[in-house]
C-alpha positions in Angstrom: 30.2 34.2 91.2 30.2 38.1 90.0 32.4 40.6 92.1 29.4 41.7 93.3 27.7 39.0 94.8 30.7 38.2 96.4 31.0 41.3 98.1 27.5 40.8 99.2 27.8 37.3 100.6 31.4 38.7 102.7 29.2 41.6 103.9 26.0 39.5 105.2 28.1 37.2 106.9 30.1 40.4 108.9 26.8 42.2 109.6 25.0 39.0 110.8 27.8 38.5 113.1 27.6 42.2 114.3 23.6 41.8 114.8 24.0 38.7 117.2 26.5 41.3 118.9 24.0 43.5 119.6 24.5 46.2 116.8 21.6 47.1 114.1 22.7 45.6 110.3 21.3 46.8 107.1 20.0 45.0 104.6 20.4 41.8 106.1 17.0 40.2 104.8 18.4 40.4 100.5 21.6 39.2 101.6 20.5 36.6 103.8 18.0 35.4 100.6 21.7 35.3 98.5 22.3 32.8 101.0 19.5 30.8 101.0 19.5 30.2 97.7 23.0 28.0 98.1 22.8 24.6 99.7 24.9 23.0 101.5 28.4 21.1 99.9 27.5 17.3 99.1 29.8 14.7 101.0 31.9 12.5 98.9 32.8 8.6 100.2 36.0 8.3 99.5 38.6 5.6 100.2 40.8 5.7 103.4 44.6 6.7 103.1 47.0 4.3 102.5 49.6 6.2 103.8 49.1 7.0 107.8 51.1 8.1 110.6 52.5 5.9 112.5 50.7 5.3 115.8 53.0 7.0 118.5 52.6 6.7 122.5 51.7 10.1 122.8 48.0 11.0 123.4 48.1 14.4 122.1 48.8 15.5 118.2 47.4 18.6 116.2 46.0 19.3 113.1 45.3 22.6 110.9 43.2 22.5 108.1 41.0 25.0 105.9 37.9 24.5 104.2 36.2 27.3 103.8 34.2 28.9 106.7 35.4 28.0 109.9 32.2 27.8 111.5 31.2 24.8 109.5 34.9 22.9 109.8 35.4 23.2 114.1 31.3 22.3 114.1 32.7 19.3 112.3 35.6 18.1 114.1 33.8 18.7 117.4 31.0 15.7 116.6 34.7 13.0 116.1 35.8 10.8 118.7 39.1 10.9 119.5 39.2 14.6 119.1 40.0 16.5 122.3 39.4 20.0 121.1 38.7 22.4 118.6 40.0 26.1 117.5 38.6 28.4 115.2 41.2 30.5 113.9 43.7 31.3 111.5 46.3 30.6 109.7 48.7 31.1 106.3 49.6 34.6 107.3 51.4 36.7 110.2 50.1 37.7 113.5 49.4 40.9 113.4 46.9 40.6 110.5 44.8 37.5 112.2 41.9 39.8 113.2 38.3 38.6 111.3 37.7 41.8 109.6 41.3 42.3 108.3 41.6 38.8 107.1 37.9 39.0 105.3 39.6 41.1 103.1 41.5 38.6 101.6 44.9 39.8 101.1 46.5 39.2 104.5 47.2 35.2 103.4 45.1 33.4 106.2 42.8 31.3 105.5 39.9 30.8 108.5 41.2 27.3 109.4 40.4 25.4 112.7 43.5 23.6 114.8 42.2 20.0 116.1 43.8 18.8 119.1 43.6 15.2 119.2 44.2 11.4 120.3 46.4 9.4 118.0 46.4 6.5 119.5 42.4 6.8 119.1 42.3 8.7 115.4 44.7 9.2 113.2 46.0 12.3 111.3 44.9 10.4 108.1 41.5 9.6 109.6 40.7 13.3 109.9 41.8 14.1 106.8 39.5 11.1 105.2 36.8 13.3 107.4 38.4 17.0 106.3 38.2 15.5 102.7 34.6 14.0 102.2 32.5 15.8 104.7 34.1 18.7 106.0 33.9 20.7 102.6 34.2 20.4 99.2 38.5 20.0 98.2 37.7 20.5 94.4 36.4 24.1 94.8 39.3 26.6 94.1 39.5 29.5 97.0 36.0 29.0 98.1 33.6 27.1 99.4 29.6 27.3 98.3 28.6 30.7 99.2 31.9 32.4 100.6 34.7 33.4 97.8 38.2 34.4 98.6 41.9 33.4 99.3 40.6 33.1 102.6 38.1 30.5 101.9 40.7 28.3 100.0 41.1 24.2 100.9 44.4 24.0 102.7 46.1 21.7 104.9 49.2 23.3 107.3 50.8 20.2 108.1 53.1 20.6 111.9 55.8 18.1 110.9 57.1 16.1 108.0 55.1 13.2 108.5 51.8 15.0 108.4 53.4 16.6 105.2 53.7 13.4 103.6 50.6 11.6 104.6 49.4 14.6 103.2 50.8 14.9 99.8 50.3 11.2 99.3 46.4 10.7 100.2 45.6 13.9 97.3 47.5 11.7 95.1 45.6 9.0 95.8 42.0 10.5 95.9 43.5 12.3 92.3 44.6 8.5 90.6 41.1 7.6 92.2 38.8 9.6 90.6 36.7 10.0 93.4 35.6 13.7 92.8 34.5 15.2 89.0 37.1 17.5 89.4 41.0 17.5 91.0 41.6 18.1 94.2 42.6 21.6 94.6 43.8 21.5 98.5 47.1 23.6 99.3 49.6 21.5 101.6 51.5 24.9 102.6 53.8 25.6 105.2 52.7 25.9 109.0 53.2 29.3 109.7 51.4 29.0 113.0 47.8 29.4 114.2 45.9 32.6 115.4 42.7 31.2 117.4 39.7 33.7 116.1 37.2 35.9 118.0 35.4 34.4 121.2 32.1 34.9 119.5 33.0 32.7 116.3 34.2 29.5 118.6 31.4 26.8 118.9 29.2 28.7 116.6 27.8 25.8 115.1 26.8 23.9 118.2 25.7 27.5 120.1 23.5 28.8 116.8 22.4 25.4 114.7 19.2 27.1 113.8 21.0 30.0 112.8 20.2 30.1 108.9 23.7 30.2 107.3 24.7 27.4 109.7 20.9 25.4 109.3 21.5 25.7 105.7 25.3 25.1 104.6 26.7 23.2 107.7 24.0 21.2 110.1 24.1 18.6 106.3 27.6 18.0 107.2 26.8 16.8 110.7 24.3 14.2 109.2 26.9 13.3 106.8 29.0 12.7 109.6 27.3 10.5 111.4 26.1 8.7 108.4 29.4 7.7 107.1 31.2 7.8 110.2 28.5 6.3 112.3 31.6 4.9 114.5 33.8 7.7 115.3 31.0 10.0 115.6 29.9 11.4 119.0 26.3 12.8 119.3 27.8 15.3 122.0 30.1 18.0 120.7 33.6 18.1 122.4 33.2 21.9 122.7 36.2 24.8 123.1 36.7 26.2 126.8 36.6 30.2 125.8 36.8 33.3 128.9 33.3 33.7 127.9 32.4 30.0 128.6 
């Protein structure tokens, strides 16, 4: 994609997000056609890991991952059982620079990630990255995902500990000997700098706007992939984030 289509699909997406708060976007109808015209990333079955964690007593583990726009990702991970909860944020670069339009312009290091707070002894960290692999997004495409480009749309995984680090590193191995994709697998296992939970009004955005068209268009497919190759960790009802303006 040209410079400037890229530019354009960054800027509909920021001035869609200022029109649902209230405030009057220009030329939101051609760019909203720019992103029409993508469809959605298609869902790949791939085998399960052969390397897992090891099933702890605990009842309370997290994961951070990146694929692309976060909106599509928490809306995701929200539809899993065993999940308990779902951020929206960032991660990859410092605090101070984990604001949505500073990290939209690409050189602060985040990508828009979610953090997924869940039960191990219900699904495992190498479950959700079967799910963060083959329906979440697309792990092939190199800092982007269909219709966003940037550093900040790159497939990452921020593992917390070593054993996420090597369940990890292991499963791309295996998904790479496997063929599974056209293309190699082009996710990041970076270090875990920590994670910067976004904006109020970008949490739950997929459950609270599914008609909204970037969401009807390049995420509500996921959710049907979901349940159609998950059918039995998937839950119909959205585990949703608690926010102030809940």
């Amino acid at each position: 994609m040209s410079k400037t289509v890229t530019t354009k699909a960054s800027s509909w997406k920021r001035s869609s997000i200022a029109k649902l708060a209230g405030v009057v976007a220009l030329a939101v109808g051609a760019l909203a056609t720019q992103r029409i015209a993508n469809s959605a990333e298609p869902a790949t079955k791939i085998p399960a890991p052969a390397q897992d964690e090891k099933v702890a007593a605990n009842h309370s583990e997290t994961a951070v991952f990146a694929g692309g726009c976060f909106w599509g990702v928490q809306g995701v991970f929200e539809h899993v059982r065993g999940v308990k909860q779902v951020a929206a944020g960032y991660s990859g670069g410092a605090a101070g620079t984990a604001q949505y339009n500073t990290v939209e312009e690409g050189d602060t290091g985040h990508a828009e990630s979610v953090q997924i707070t869940y039960d191990p002894t219900q699904i495992t960290y190498g479950r959700l990255l079967q799910i963060f692999f083959s329906v979440a997004h697309n792990p092939t495409e190199l800092n982007y995902q269909g219709p966003d480009h940037g550093t900040q749309y790159r497939s990452a995984v921020f593992p917390v500990n070593a054993e996420q680090r090597s369940v990890a590193q292991a499963y791309i191995a295996q998904l790479d000997q496997a063929h599974v994709f056209s293309s190699p697998v082009v996710t990041h296992v970076e270090a875990f700098k920590g994670f910067y939970p976004a904006e109020a009004y970008h949490q739950n955005f997929l459950a609270l706007h599914p008609d909204y068209p970037y969401i009807a268009i390049n995420d509500m497919p996921k959710i049907t992939d979901l349940k159609r190759m998950f059918p039995d960790i998937y839950r119909n009802d959205p585990i949703l984030l608690k926010t102030a303006a809940s």
